[in-house]
N, C-alpha and C positions, 0 to 999 in steps of 0.2 A: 364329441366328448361332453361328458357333464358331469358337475362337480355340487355336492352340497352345498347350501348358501348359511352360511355359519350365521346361528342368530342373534348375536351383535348387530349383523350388515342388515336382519330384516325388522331387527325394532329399531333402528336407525331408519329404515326406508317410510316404518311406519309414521315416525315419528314429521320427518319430514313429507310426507303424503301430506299426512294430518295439517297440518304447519301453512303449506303452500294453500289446499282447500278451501282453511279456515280465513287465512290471507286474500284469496278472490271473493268469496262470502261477503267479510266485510269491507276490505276496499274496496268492490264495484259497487257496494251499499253506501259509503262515502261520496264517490264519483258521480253516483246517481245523483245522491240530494244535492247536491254543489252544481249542477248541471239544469237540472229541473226542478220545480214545484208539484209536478204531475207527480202523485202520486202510484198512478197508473203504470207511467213510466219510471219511473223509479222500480218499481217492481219489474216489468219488463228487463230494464237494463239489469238488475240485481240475478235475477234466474236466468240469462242468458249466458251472463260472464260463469255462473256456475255451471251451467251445460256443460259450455266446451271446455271449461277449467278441469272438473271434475271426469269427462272422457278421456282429454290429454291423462291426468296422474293415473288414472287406473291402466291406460295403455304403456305407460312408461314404468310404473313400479309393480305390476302385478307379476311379471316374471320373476320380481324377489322377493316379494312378501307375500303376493295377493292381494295386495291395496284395499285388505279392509278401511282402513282410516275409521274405523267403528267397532267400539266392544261391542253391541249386541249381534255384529256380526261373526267378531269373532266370538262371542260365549257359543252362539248359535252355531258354530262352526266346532267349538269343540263337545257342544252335546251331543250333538245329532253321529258325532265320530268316536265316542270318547269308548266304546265297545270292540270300533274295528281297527283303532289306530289311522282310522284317515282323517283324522281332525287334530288342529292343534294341541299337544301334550299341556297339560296344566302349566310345566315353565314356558310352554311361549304363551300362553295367556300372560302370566304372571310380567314375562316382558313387552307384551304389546301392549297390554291395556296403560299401563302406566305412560308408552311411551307418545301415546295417541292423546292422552291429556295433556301430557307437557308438551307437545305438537299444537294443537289448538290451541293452549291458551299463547305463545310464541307468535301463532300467526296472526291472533288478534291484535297481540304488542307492533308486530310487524307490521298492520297492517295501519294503525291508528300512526307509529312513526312517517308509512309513506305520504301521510296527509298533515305533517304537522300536528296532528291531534296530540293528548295527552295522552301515554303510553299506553297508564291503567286508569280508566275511568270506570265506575261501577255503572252497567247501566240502567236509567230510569224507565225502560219500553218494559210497564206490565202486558203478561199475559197470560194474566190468571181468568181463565173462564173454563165450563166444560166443556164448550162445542171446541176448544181450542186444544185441549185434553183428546178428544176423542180426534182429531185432525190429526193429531201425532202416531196416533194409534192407528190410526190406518195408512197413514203413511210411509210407516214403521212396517207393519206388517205387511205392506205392498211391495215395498225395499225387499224386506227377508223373502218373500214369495219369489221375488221374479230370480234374486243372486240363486239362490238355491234351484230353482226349479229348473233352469239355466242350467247347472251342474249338473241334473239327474236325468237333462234330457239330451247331454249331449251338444252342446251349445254353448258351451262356457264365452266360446272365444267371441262371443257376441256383445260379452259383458259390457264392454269400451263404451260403446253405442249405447247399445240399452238399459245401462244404470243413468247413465246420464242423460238419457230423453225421459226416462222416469221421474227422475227429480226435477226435472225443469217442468214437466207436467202438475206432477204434484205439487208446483210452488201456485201454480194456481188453483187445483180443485180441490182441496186444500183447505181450512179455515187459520191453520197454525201457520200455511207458508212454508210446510215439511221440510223442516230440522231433522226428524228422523236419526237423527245421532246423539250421544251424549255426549259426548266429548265435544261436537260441534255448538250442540247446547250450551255446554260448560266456559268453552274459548269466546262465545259469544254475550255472555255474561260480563265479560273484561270492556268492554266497550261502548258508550254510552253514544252510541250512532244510531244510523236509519236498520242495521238487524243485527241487533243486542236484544239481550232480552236482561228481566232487572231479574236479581238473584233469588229473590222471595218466590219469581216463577221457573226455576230451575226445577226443583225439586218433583213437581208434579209431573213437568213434560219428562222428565228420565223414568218417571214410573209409566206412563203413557208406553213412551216407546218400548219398554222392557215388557210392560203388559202384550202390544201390539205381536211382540216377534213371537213370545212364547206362545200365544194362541196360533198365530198363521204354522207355524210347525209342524201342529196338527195336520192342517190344511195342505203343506207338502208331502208329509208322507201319505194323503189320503189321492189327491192327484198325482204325484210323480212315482209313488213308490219308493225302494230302496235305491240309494245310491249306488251308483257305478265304481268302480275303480278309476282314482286318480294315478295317471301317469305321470311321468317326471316331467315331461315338456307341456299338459295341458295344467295351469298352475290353475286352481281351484280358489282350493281355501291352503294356508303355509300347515304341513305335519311334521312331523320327526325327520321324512325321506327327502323332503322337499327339496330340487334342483332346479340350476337354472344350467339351461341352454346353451353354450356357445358354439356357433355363432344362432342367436333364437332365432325360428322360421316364424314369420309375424303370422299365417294362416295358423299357427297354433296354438299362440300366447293368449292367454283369458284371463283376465282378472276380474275381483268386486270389489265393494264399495261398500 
């Protein structure tokens, strides 16, 4: 049997996706520098704990949200649907996006508490350049390509894995260290650690990324075509119909990121 997931329970799910993500982000970014001087390593250790961090949440919350944990996933999810109804209805934008922010910035607070740090520190890590701009931008765009393309070919349920061997990829080929997110952007602002970023460079990477996704869209409907039909057990992107499973068959469950 399966039952609608009332969207309370999935901008809640958001919210703490978002929260937890943002939380390994920058506490394994704390742990790093507290452990080593290698920069090198420090980066290492920072995209690793994000790997497996980020596979875990999307395997565990995407049966009730879809574990965007990202508005340009979900805008992106409700443009590309907004004709057929398989995309988020303008009220779940309305409630995820907000709740994806107060997520992030919670997991940044959360995460500077588990180190003793100062809860809200502004951080001072600029990174204002173009090549660091355009790092986002394809980062962004690489994200939205692979979630989507994933979905339209039938593969959803691979998301687990391959969002999150992507971003650990793209923290090094990379110039920006692929944030890829706004709201990850946004929560990491709060934090004046090894990956904060200082607020004067907020602005540019959220237009980066936003530029990034709306171009790559192109790009998936030129490679994938139209989208398939979402069933109730292969969870996508979260729509109006959206259900979760009891008891879920894991070979079905898909989420993104």
């Amino acid at each position: 049997m399966s039952a609608p997931v009332p969207l309370a329970r999935r901008a809640t799910a958001e919210a703490a996706g978002t929260a937890a993500l943002v939380a390994v982000v920058v506490g394994s970014g704390i742990q790093a520098t507290e452990l080593t001087r290698d920069v090198g390593v420090q980066l290492l250790a920072n995209s690793l704990a994000t790997v497996f961090g980020l596979g875990v949440l999307i395997a565990l919350l995407g049966p009730v949200s879809g574990a965007h944990f990202n508005p340009v996933v979900t805008l992106a999810a409700w443009f590309t649907g907004r004709r057929t109804a398989d995309g988020p209805s303008l009220r779940e934008v309305a409630a995820f996006v907000p709740a994806q922010i107060a997520g992030a910035v919670g997991g940044a607070v959360l995460a500077d508490a588990l180190f003793a740090r100062p809860l809200v520190q502004w951080s001072t890590h600029d990174r204002s350049a173009g090549h660091l701009w355009l790092g986002e931008l394809v980062a962004t765009a690489g994200l939205v390509w692979l979630i989507f393309g994933l979905a339209r070919a039938g593969r959803a349920h691979l998301a687990p894995l391959a969002v999150a061997a992507y971003i650990g990829a793209a923290y090094w080929f990379t110039s920006s260290t692929s944030f890829a997110n706004p709201t990850v952007t946004i929560g990491r602002a709060f934090t004046d650690t090894f990956a904060g970023i200082a607020p004067a460079s907020v602005a540019p990477f959220l237009a980066a990324q936003l530029a990034g996704a709306g171009v790559v869209l192109v790009l998936v409907s030129v490679t994938f075509g139209r989208p398939t039909p979402i069933t109730g057990d292969e969870v996508v992107v979260p729509h109006n119909e959206q259900q979760l499973a009891t008891p879920a068959r894991p070979a079905e469950e898909s989420a993104l990121s």
